[in-house]
N, C-alpha and C positions, 0 to 999 in steps of 0.2 A: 398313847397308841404307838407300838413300834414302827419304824421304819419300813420301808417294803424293802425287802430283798433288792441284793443287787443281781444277785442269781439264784435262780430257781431251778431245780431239778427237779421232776416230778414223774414217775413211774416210765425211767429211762429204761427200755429194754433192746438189748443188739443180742444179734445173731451171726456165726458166722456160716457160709455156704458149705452143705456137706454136714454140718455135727446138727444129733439131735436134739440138744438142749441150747438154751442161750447162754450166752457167755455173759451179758450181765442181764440181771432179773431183776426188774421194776425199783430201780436206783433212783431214791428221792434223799433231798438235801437243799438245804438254804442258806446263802451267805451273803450278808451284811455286810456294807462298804467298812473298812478300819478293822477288821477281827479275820481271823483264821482258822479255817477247819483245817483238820489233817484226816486223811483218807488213809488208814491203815491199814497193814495187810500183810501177809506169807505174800512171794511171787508168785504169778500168775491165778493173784484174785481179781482183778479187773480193775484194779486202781489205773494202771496210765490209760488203759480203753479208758476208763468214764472218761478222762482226761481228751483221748482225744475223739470223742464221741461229742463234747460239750463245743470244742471248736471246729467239728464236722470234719474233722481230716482220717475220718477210718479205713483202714485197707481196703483193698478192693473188694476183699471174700466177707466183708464185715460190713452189715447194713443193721441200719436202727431200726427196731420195729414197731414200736408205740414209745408213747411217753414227751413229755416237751421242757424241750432247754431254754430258760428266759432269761435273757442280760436285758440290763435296764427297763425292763417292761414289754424288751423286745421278743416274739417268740423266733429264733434262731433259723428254725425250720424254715421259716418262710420266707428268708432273705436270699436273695440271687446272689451268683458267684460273686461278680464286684463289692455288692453292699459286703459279703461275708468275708471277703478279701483286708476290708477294709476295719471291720472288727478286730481279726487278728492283727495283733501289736499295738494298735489305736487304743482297742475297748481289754480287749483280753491278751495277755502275750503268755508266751510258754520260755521255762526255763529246764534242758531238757537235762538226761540225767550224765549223760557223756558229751561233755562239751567239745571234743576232739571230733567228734561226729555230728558236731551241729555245726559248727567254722567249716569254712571252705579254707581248705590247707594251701594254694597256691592267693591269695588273698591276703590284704594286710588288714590286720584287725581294724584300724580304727576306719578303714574303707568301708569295712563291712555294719560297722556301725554307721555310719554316716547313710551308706547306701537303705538303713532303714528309713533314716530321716527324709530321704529324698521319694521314695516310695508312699511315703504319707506324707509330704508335700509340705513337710515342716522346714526342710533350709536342702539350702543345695550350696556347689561348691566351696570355697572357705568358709563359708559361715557352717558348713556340715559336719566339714573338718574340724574346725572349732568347737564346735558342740559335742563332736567324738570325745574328744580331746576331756572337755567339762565334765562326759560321763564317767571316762573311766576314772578323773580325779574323784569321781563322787563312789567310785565302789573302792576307792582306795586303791589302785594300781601307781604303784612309784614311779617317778619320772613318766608321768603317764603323756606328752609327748614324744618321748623317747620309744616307748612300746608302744605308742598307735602305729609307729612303722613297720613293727613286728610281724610276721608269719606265725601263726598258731603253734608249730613245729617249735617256734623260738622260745615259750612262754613255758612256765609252767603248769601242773594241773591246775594248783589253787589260781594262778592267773587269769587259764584260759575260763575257767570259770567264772571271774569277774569280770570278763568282755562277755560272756552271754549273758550274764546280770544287767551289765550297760547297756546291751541289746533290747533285752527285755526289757528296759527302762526308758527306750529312748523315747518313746513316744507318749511318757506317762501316761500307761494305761490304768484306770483302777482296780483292775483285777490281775494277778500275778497267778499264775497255774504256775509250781517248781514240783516237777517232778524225780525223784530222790537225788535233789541238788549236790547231796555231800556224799552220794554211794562211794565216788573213784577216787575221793581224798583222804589223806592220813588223815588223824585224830586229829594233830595240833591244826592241819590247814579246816577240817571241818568245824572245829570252833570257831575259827574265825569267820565262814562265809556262813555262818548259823545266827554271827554276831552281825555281820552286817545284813541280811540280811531283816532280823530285827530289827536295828538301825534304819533300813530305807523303810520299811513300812510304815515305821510310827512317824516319819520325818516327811513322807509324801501320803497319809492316810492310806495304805494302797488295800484293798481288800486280799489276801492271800491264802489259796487254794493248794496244800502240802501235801503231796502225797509220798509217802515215807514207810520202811516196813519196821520202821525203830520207834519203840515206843519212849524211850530216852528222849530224839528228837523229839517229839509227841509234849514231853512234859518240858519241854524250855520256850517250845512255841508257840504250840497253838491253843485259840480260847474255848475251841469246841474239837470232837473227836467221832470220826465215820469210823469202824471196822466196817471192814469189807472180810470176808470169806466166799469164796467160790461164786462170783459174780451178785453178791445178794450184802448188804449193809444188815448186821446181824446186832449191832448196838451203836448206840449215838448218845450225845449227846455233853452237857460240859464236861469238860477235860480233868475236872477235879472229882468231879462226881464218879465218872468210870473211873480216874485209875485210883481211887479211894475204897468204890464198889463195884465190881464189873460186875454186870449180872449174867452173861453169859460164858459159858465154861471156854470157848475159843478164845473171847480177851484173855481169859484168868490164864490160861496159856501161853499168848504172846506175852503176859507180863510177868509171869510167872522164869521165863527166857531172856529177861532180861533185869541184872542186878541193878537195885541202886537206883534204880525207878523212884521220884518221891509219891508219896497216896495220897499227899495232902496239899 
């Protein structure tokens, strides 16, 4: 008998206020602790909405209209602000895709790490510090007391992006949402947070939710694959299988855009 899901998505459908069609249509998918889907897409197919539809953070003009999101057996919907306060980073954390716009710029990073841990009640003062400090030596930032005292502004891209890894990590949560982690880095810095990134999953089992419009990334990461087109999941299914066979002409397209793709 398989596992039960660590999330369930099951005939997810959001609207936004004003347009007549939804913007995602009956979005189902299941992901198992220790493996990774990657939610594939052109922009503006509804990958970061599912994304933030799953952790109920939707814009204002944007409401869910059927369909149920299950972490741990939990249904989502029916948790109050605090319990749902307390999923986010705990149970689920997001890794967003501009990390410049996820740091607060007049703040020092390892502050803002810390200040997660004190939030979910994991350590407070020195020992919070401390524990900054341990994460960012675990995403590989150099002299990582040296840069906890840093400003965002100070860091690099590829940096600033492994203090919201640390972030997202402080509270090992088992579910990772990275939504297109590597879009704002060069090649050589996106190998490397593609590599650690693999590196923490298998090292803390983390279950990890990719959403990416690169089917490249697609074949280094993930063990299963969602296309998404125009708010609707149009193939799925393992990752060797599609980019081997896609059955639908939309895949055969995105990968068709992109060389050097392996099929097998």
């Amino acid at each position: 008998m398989s596992p039960a899901p660590l999330l369930e998505v099951s005939g997810l459908t959001v609207t936004f206020d004003g347009t007549a069609g939804p913007a995602l249509d009956g979005i189902s998918f299941s992901l198992e602790a220790g493996r990774t889907l990657s939610l594939v897409g052109e922009s503006g197919s509804g990958k970061s909405l599912t994304a933030l539809a799953i952790l109920r953070l939707l814009p204002p003009r944007a409401h869910m209209r059927s369909g149920l999101v299950r972490f741990q057996g939990r249904d989502l919907s029916t948790l109050d602000a605090p319990a749902m306060r307390a999923v986010r980073g705990a149970g689920i954390s997001l890794i967003f895709q501009e990390p410049m716009t996820a740091l607060d710029p007049v703040m020092r990073v390892g502050d803002q790490i810390a200040e997660v841990l004190r939030i979910h009640r994991l350590a407070r003062g020195a020992a919070a510090m401390d524990r900054a400090v341990e994460l960012l030596e675990a995403v590989r930032v150099p002299q990582a007391s040296v840069r906890a005292r840093d400003y965002p502004h100070q860091l690099s891209g590829g940096l600033r992006q492994r203090v919201v890894i640390a972030m997202a990590l402080a509270c090992r949560p088992p579910l990772v949402i990275a939504d297109e982690p590597t879009t704002a880095l060069d090649v050589t810095v996106q190998a490397e947070v593609l590599a650690l990134l693999r590196d923490l999953r298998d090292r803390f089992q983390l279950a990890l939710l990719l959403i990416t419009h690169d089917f490249g990334v697609v074949a280094q990461m993930a063990d299963d694959v969602a296309v998404m087109h125009r708010g609707r999941i149009v193939e799925s299914g393992d990752v060797r299988r599609v980019l081997r066979a896609p059955r639908e002409a939309y895949t055969q397209a995105l990968l068709a855009a992109v060389p050097g793709v392996p099929r097998t």
